[in-house]
C-alpha positions in Angstrom: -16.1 -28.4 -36.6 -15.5 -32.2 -36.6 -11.3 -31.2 -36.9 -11.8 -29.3 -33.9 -13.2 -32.2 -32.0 -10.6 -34.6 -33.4 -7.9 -31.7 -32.5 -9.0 -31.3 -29.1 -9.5 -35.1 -28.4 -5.6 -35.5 -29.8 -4.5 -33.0 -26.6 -4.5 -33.0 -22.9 -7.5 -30.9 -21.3 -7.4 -29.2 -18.0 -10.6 -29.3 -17.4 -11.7 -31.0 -13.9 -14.1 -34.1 -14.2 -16.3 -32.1 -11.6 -16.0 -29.2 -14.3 -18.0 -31.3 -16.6 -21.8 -31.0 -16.2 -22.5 -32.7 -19.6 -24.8 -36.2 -19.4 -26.3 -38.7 -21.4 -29.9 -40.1 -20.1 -30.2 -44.1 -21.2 -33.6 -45.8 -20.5 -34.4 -42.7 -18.2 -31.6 -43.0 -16.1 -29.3 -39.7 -16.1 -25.6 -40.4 -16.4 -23.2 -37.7 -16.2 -20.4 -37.9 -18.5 -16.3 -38.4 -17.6 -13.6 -35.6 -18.6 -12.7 -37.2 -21.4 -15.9 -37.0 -23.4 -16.6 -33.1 -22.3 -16.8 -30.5 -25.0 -16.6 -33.3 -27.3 -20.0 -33.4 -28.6 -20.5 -33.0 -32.3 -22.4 -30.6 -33.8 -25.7 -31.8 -35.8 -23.9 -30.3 -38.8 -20.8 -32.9 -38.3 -23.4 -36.3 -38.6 -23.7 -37.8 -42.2 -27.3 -37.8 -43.4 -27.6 -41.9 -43.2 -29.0 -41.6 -46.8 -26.1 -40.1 -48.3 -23.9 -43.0 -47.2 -22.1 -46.3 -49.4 -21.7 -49.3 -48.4 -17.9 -50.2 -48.6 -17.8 -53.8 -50.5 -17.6 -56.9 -48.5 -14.2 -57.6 -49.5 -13.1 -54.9 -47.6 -15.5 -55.5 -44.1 -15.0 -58.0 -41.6 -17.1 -61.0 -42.1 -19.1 -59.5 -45.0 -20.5 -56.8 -42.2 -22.9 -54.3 -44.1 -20.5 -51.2 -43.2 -21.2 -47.4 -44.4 -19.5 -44.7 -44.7 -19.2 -41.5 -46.7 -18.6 -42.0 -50.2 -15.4 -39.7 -50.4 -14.4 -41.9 -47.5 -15.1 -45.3 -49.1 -13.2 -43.8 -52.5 -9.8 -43.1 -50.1 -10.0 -46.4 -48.5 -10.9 -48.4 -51.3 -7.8 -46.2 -52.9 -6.1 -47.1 -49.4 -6.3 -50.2 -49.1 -4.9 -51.1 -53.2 -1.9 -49.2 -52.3 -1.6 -51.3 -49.0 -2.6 -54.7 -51.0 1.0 -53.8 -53.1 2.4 -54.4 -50.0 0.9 -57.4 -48.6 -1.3 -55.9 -46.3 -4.9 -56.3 -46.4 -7.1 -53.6 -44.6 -10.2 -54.8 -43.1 -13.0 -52.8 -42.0 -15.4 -54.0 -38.9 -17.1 -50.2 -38.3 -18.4 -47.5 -40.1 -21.4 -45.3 -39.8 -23.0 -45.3 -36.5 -26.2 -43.8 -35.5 -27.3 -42.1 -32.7 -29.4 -45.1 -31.6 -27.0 -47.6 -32.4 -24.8 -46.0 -30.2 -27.0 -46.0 -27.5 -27.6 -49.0 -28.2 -23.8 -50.2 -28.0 -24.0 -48.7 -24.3 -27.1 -50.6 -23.3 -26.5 -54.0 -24.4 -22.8 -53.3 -21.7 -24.9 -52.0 -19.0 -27.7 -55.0 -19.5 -24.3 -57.7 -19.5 -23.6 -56.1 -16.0 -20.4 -54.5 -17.1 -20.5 -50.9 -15.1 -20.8 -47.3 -16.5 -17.6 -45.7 -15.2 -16.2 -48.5 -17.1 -18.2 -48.6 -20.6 -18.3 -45.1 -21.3 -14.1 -44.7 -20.6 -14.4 -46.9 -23.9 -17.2 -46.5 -25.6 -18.2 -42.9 -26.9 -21.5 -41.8 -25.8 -24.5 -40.8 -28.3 -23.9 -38.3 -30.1 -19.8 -37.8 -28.9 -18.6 -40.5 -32.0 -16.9 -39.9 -34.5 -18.6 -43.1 -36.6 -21.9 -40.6 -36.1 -19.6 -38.2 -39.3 -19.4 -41.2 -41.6 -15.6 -40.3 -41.7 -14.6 -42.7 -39.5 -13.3 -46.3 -39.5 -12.3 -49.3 -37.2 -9.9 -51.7 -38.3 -9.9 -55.2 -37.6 -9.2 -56.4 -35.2 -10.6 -53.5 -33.1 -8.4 -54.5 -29.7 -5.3 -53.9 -28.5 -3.8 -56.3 -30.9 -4.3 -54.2 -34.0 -1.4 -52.3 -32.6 0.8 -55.2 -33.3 0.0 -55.8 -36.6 1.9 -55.0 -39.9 -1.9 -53.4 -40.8 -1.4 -50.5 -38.1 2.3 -50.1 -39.2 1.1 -49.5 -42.9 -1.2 -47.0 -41.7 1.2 -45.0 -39.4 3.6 -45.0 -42.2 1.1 -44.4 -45.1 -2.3 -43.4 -44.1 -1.7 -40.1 -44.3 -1.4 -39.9 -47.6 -4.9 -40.6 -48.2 -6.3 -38.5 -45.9 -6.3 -40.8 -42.7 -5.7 -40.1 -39.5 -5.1 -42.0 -36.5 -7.8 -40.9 -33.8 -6.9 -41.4 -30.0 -2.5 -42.0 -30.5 -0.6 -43.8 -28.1 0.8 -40.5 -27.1 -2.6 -38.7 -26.3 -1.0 -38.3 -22.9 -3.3 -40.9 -21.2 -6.2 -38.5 -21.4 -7.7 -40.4 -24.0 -7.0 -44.4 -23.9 -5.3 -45.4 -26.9 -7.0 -46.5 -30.2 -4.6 -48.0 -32.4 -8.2 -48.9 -35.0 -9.4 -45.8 -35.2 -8.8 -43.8 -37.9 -10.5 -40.7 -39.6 -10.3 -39.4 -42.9 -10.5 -35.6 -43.6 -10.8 -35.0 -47.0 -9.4 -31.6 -47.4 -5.9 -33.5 -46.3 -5.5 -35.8 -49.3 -2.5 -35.7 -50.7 -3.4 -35.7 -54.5 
């Protein structure tokens, strides 16, 4: 199901924004969700079990963060980000898991700083609609536009798939979908062994 999602997000849809009827309520307010995020909702099935996760080791998070993910995802990166090391690149992590709440939670704290809705949830996936909710996914430092520049996101375009990781939200996602040069997702059943 989550390859679906991850598929679907990696094309351009043709469905209307007024096609969407899908929203999000946020301290009881109703908010109804943009194009982009419609039909994107993952299935309960798709969210790791929080206590099935492992912490990736602080050498490999930004700032020591206590980051979790799956542990076949932690084995590929850690995997990963060795091979990368040969080269003189060093992969760092700044987002993992995220819950439901935190999610939520991600939105609330841009609402309560004034920033507006339209413009939040173009950016920030709504609860439920993440892929950090699988445990699969990752966000590289530094998770900004910059990342695009650096010899870390080269490595990856050139390597990543090879163990298993995919880049998310492409440049050439046809605009539908603003670029994400940080995210990346791994699906196991692509490993190359």
């Amino acid at each position: 199901m989550l390859l679906l999602l991850v598929t679907a997000s990696l094309i351009s849809f043709s469905a209307k924004a007024e096609d969407c009827h899908e929203k999000i309520v946020i301290d009881s307010v109703e908010y109804i969700l943009p194009e982009r995020w419609c039909g994107q909702k993952l299935d309960s099935l798709d969210m790791a079990d929080p206590k099935k996760l492992s912490r990736l080791p602080d050498s490999l998070t930004y700032e020591s963060y206590r980051i979790y993910v799956l542990p076949k995802t932690k084995e590929a990166l850690l995997l990963m980000s060795s091979e990368a090391g040969k080269d003189s690149v060093f992969l760092i992590v700044d987002s993992g898991f995220r819950s439901v709440g935190f999610q939520e939670s991600i939105i609330k704290n841009r609402l309560k700083a004034g920033e507006e809705y339209q413009k939040v949830i173009n950016y920030v996936a709504p609860p439920g609609y993440s892929q950090h909710h699988s445990g699969l996914a990752v966000d590289f430092f530094p998770s900004e536009a910059l990342f695009a520049k650096s010899k870390e996101y080269l490595w990856l375009k050139n390597n990543a798939a090879n163990f298993g990781f995919y880049e998310s939200y492409p440049e050439d996602s046809s605009g539908y979908i603003p670029w994400e040069s940080w995210h990346w997702i791994f699906y196991s059943d692509s490993l190359k062994q």
